[in-house]
C-alpha positions, 0 to 999 in steps of 0.5 A, spaced: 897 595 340 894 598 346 900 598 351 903 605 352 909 603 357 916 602 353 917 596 351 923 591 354 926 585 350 930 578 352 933 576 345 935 568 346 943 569 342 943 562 345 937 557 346 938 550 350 945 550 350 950 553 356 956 551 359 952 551 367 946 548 368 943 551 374 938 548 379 932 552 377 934 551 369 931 545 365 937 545 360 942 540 361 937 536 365 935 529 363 928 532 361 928 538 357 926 538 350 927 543 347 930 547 343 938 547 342 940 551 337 945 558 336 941 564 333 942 564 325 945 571 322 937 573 319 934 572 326 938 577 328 938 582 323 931 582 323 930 583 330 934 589 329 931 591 324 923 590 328 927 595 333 927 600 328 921 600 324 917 600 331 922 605 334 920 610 327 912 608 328 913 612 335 914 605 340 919 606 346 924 600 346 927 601 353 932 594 353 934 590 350 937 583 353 941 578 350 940 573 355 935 568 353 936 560 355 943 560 354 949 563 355 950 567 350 958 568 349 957 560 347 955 563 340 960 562 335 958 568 332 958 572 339 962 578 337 960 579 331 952 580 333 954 584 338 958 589 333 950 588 329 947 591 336 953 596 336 951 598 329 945 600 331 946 604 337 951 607 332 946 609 327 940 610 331 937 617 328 930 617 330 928 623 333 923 623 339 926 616 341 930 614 345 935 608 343 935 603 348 940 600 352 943 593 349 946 589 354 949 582 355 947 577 361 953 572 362 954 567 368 962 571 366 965 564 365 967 566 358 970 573 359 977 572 359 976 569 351 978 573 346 974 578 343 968 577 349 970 583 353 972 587 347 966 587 344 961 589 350 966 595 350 967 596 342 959 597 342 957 601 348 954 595 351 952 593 359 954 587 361 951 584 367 954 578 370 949 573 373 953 572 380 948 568 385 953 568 391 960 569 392 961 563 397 963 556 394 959 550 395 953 555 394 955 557 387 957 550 385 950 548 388 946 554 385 950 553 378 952 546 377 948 543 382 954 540 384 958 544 391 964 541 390 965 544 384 964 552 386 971 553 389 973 551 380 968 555 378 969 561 382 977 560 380 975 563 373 970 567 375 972 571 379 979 575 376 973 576 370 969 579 375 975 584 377 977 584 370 970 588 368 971 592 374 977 595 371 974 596 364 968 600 368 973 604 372 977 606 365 970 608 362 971 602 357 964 599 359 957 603 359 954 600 365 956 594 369 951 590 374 950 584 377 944 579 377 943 577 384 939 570 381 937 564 380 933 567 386 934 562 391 932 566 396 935 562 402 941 561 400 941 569 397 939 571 404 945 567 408 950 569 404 949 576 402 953 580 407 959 575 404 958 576 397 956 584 397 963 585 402 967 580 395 964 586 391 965 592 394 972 590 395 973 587 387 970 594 386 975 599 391 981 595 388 978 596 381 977 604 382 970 603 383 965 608 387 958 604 385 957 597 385 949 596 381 946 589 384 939 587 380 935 582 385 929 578 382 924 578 387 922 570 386 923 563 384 921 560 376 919 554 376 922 554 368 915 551 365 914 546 371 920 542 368 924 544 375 919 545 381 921 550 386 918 550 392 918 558 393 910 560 394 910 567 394 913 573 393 919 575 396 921 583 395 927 582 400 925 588 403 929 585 409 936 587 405 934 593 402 932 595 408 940 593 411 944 595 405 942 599 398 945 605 399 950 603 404 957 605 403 961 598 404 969 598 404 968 605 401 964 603 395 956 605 395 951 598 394 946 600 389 940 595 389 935 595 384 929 590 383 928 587 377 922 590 375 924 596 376 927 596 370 921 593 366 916 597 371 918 604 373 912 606 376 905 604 378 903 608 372 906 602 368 903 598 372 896 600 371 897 600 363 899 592 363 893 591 367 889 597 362 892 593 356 892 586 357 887 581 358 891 577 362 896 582 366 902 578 367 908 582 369 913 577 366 909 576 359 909 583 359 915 583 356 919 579 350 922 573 349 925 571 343 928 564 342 933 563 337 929 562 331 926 568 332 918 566 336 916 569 342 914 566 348 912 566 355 918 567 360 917 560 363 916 557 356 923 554 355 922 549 351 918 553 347 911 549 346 907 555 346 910 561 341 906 567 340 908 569 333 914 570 331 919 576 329 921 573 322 914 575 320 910 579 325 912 586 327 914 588 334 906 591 335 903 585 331 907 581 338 904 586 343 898 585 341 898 577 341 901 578 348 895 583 350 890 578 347 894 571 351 890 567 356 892 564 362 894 556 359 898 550 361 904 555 363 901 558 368 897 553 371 904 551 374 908 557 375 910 561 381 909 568 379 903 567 374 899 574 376 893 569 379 898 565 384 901 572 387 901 573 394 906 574 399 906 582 399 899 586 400 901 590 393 902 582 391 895 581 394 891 587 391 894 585 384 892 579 384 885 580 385 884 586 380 888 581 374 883 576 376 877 582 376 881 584 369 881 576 366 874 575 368 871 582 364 875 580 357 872 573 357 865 576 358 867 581 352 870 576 348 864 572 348 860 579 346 864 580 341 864 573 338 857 574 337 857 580 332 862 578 328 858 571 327 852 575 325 857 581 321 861 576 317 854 572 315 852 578 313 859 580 309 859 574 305 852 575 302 853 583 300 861 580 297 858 574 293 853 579 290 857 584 288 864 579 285 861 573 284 862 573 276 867 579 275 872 574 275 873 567 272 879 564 277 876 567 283 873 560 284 879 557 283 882 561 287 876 560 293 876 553 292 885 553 294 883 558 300 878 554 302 881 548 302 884 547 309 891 548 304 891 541 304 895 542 297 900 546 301 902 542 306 904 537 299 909 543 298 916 543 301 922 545 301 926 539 297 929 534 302 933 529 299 938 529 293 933 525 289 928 530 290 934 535 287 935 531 281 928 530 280 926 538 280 931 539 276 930 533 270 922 537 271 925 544 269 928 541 264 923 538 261 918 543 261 923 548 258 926 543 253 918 543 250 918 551 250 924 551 247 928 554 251 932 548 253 938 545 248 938 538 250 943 535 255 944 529 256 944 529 264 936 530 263 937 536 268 936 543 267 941 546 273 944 553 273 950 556 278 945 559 283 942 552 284 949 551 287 949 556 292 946 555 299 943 562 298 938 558 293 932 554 295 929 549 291 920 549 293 917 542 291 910 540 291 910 532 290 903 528 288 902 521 289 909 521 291 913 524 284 915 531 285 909 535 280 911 542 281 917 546 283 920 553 283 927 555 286 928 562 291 934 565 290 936 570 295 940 576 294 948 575 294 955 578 293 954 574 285 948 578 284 941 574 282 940 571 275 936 578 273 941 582 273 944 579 267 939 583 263 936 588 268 941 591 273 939 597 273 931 596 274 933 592 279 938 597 282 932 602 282 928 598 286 935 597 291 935 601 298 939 599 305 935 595 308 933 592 302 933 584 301 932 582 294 930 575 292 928 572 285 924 567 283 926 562 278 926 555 275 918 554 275 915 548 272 909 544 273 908 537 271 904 538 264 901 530 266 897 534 272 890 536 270 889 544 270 885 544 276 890 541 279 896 546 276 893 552 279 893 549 286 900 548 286 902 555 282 898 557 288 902 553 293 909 554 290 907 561 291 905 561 298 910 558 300 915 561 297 912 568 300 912 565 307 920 563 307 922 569 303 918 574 307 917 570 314 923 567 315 929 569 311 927 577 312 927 578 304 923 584 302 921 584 295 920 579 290 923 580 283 922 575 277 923 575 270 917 571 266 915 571 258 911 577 256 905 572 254 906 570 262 906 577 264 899 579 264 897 573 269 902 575 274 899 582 274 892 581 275 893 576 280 898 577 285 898 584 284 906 584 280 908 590 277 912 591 271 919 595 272 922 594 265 922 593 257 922 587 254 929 584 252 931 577 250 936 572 255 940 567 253 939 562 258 932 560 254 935 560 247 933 567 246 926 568 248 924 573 250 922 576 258 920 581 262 922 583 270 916 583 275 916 586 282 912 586 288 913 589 295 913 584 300 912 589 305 906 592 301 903 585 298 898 582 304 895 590 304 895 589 297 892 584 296 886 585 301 885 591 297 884 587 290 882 581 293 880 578 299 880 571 298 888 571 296 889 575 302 886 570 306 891 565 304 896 569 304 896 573 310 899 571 316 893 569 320 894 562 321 901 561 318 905 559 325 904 552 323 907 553 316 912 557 318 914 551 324 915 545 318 919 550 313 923 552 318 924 544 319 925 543 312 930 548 312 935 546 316 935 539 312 935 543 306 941 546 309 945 540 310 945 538 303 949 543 301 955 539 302 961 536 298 956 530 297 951 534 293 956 537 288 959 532 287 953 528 286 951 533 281 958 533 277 958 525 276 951 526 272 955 529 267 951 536 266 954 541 261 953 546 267 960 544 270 964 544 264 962 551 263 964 554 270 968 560 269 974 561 274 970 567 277 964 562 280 969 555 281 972 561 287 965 562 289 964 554 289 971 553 293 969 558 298 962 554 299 964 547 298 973 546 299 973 539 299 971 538 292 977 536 288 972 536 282 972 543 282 979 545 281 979 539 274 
């Protein structure tokens, strides 16, 4: 990462989904497309904890905003995600960096809920209310795009306004401000005498001194869905000029532009232009969707993603945003860096991204001449030197060179008869090795499979499922490997560790050998890139047969934790625990073996990472009361020896089925 600057971050809390939808918005328009989801818990956490690994690294995280492409009090989850960034700022103890400031943008419909208000106050955290104008039919027209709805809207609003005034006046709220947006800039200017005057009187009723106005300088155009015909940029200099700093109604206006808060000074500046390929002074920034990618500000519909923060560090995402392009995004937006004009510093900004822009494709196209030339090159010395060492290595180059055709087979199961399916393989395979007593159901099921905290990996061949392989995510009733091995696993337990354990593998003894490793390798892959990249696991742990333990090892680089000891659930046989850092396993790999690096690393995993996250959420729905009770009528010995202990857990998860309490 090159960039210097502090870095600021929009977290989209809620993507697609708003209670208004105002005019220079796309969502709630018949045309939009995009995403309409609340942000899942693990996206959260993990961006809190992408915050602090970079803050530990040395990068200054300036803001963080939950705002985003909704409105974020909708969460159903709201308060307690606010508590998550409290904990944050509670805790932070890295020295030589400042913690940020969190905040909130809400449009204020909602703060007169309980818990909504209590929670910014609770956890230091800014509010700022979007507050376009105070006069009726330009609020109803700006927000809902209806004017004969301002005068309801406004009903509800403004006693929030002044509630969080009192707040502020009694020290319960940090900071408090007002965005002056969405920037229509004529109806800001015509009614911005009225709206400063509501302000400032709310504020000297409350006991305020101050009021902080935060103006956005020109109008977006939301990806192109919604035209504005704003063709400059507009600084308001005109109101600066006339009221920041001015005492009204005894109360003094603050005003501030908005990219004084990302750009504190013209060195800043020079740094964006310095640092990326394409200085765009909005895309210098974060934005984060709800499931975690990172965007282009007008990129609301999330077409374009820059990486991800489920697998990509913050650094990691700076630098995707220093090598970006100008593409179809930019073409239509209105504050794209090439479009700027408007101003003499827009002018002369302009011209020098155009000069910036032009000399990194030049170098770029350098550049891709000596890596062509470098990686022929490369190939020939590895080849000589590791072309006999190993006996799988061409098996593996083979599946790694092999576009991952085998790999996009794989999946998360989709369906209850895929479920059945898996589970009858296992079995199976188990009932051969002897590990498995015989059940009439024909199906091998453990507890775990019963929670959704377990995923079950598939990977079908000629429609039949030929391979399989369970992900159990760390849980309040601990993981099957602590059955044996509690304290190893303990040993390698941190804070802000999450565990999964992988279980349950089989492959189809039918399929020919070549065609087993292929799939190992794609069950494998895939549930690294679910656990790693998007659940936020950070070790992989498993229990295998000792004769299986020197395989592990050698190939993805395993390390053995513990003594043999022997489990009951296989009848007895013997077992092994085995870990591999998450953190650690891309570095390792690239160490010991090139080629499995190259089909396990990041690169190009953003396509992979979109179709599991789409099966994740099928998955996710079949953890219901049908898929319970669909499994108990197979008559599977499982559920006649549930102990009271786990049907607790079951009736937590799954409270409609009456089987359970049988």
């Amino acid at each position: 990462m090159r960039t210097n600057r502090p870095l600021s971050i929009n977290n989209s809390l809620v993507h697609g989904i708003c209670n208004y939808s105002c005019r220079l918005c796309s969502i709630n328009k018949a045309n939009y497309d995009g995403p309409k989801e609340f942000q899942p818990f693990e996206v959260t956490r993990t961006l809190i904890r992408r915050i602090i690994e970079s803050a530990r690294s040395g990068v200054n995280i300036r803001y963080v905003t939950n705002s985003g492409d909704g409105e974020p009090t909708l969460h159903p989850e709201f308060s307690s995600r606010v508590e998550m960034f409290g904990a944050m700022l509670r805790e932070w103890d890295i020295s030589g960096v400042t913690q940020p400031e969190v905040s909130v943008v809400t449009n204020g419909s909602r703060l007169h809920l309980p818990g909504i208000a209590d929670s910014f106050s609770k956890n230091s955290i800014t509010m700022i209310i979007s507050f376009p104008t105070v006069n009726p039919e330009s609020y109803g027209r700006i927000m809902v795009g209806d004017p004969e709805k301002g005068s309801s809207l406004l009903s509800v609003v403004l006693p929030n306004i002044e509630k969080a005034m009192l707040l502020k006046a009694e020290s319960y709220l940090s900071k408090l401000y007002f965005h002056i947006s969405p920037p229509e800039t004529e109806i800001i200017r015509k009614d911005f005498s009225e709206t400063t005057d509501y302000l400032t009187n709310a504020a000297y009723r409350s006991g305020l001194k101050n009021i902080e106005l935060i103006l956005f300088p020109a109008s977006s155009n939301r990806s192109g869905l919604i035209q504005s015909s704003v063709m400059k940029v507009d600084m308001y200099r005109d109101l600066f000029k006339h009221y920041n700093g001015r005492v009204i109604n005894h109360v003094k206006v603050n005003m501030k532009l908005v990219l004084k808060r990302f750009f504190h000074n013209s060195i800043e500046i020079a740094d964006l232009i310095r640092s990326f390929r394409f200085p765009c002074l909005w895309n210098a920034n974060f934005f984060i969707t709800s499931d975690g990618s990172s965007i282009c500000c007008n990129d609301q519909i999330v077409k374009y993603p820059q990486g991800n923060i489920m697998y990509d560090s913050l650094e990691t995402l700076m630098e995707i945003k220093e090598q970006f392009s100008a593409g179809p995004l930019c073409s239509v937006c209105n504050q794209s860096p090439h479009r700027l004009k408007g101003s003499l510093g827009a002018t002369v900004f302009s011209r020098i991204t155009r000069m910036r822009t032009f000399s990194a494709v030049l170098r770029d196209k350098v550049s891709r001449r000596k890596k062509k030339i470098n990686s022929k090159h490369k190939s020939s010395v590895y080849e000589k030197e590791n072309g006999s060492t190993r006996g799988s290595m061409r098996e593996i180059t083979n599946i790694a060179g092999a576009d991952d055709k085998q790999f996009l087979n794989s999946m998360l199961s989709e369906s209850i008869s895929d479920m059945k399916s898996a589970f009858r393989l296992i079995y199976d395979c188990y009932l051969s090795y002897g590990f498995q007593e015989s059940d009439p159901s024909g199906m091998r099921i453990s507890f775990h499979n019963l929670l959704p905290v377990s995923y079950l990996l598939v990977v079908k061949r000629e429609g039949k499922i030929a391979g399989t392989l369970t992900l159990i995510r760390e849980n309040s009733y601990g993981l099957p490997i602590e059955t044996l091995f509690k304290k190893e696993i303990s040993k390698i337990r941190t804070t802000n560790s999450l565990i999964c354990e992988l279980s349950g593998l089989a492959v189809d003894a039918s399929v020919p050998h070549t065609e087993s490793k292929q799939i190992l390798m794609s069950l494998f892959r895939y549930a690294f890139i679910l656990s790693h990249d998007i659940l936020g696991c950070t070790d992989f742990c498993m229990m295998t047969n000792p004769h299986h333990s020197m395989y592990y090892q050698k190939e993805f680089n395993y390390v053995q934790i513990g003594q043999v000891k022997y489990y009951d659930r296989v009848k007895g046989a013997p077992a092994v625990p085995l870990h591999l850092s998450l953190g650690t396993a891309e570095e390792e790999f690239q160490r010991s073996n090139p080629v499995l690096f190259k089909y396990f690393s990041v690169n190009g995993r953003s396509s992979s990472r979109k179709k599991i996250l789409t099966e994740l959420h099928a998955q996710e729905k079949l953890f219901c009361t049908d898929y319970i009770a669909n499994l108990r009528r197979t008559g599977n010995k499982l559920f006649g020896n549930l102990t009271a202990e786990m049907k607790d857990i079951l009736r937590n998860y799954y409270p409609e089925i009456e089987q359970l309490n049988q």
